[in-house]
C-alpha positions as CSV (number, residue, x, y, z in Angstrom):
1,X,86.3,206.1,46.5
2,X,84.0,205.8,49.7
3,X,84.2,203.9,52.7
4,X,82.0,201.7,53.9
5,X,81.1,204.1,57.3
6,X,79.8,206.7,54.8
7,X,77.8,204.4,52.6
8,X,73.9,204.7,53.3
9,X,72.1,201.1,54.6
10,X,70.2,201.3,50.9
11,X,73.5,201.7,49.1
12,X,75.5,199.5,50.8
13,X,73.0,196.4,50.6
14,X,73.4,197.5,46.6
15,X,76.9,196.9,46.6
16,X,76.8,193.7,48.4
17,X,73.6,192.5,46.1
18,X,76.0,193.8,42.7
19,X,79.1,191.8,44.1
20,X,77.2,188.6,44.8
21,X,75.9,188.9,41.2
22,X,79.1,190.1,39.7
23,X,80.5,186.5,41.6
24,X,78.0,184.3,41.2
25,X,75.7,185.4,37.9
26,X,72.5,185.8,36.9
27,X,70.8,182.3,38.0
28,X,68.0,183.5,35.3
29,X,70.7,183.9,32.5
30,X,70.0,182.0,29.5
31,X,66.5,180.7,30.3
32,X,63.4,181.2,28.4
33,X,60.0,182.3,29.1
34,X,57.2,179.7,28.8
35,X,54.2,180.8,25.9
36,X,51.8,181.0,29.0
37,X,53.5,183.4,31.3
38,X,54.2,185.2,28.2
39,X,50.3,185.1,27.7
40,X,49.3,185.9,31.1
41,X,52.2,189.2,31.6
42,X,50.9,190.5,28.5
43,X,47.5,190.4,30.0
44,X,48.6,192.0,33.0
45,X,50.3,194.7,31.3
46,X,47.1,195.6,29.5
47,X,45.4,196.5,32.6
48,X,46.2,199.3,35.0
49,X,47.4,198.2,38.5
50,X,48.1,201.0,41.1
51,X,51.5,201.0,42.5
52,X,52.9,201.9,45.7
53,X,56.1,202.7,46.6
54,X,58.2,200.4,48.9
55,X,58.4,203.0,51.5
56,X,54.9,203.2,51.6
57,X,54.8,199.1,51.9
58,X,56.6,199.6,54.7
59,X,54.5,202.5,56.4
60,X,51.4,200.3,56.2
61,X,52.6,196.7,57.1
62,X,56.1,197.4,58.3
């Protein structure tokens, strides 16, 4: 098992997000997507969006 001290910044806010989860659920669990944001992500799906990674995000407006 690691220690915190050797944990990267990236891994260790993963562990903290996982144990709030783990503690307090998925707020999301159990509810249902409305027929229009259904409608509209299919849409979006359809069309090709360019994607950036967060590090580059960060680069540019960070």
């Amino acid at each position: 098992m690691s220690k915190v001290k050797d944990l990267s910044m990236e891994d260790l806010e993963h562990l903290i997000e996982q144990k709030i989860l783990e503690i307090l659920g998925d707020p999301d669990s159990g509810l249902e997507l409305r027929n229009e944001f259904k409608k509209k992500l299919r849409e979006r799906l359809r069309k090709p969006s360019k994607r950036i990674s967060h590090k580059e995000v960060l680069e540019r407006f960070g």
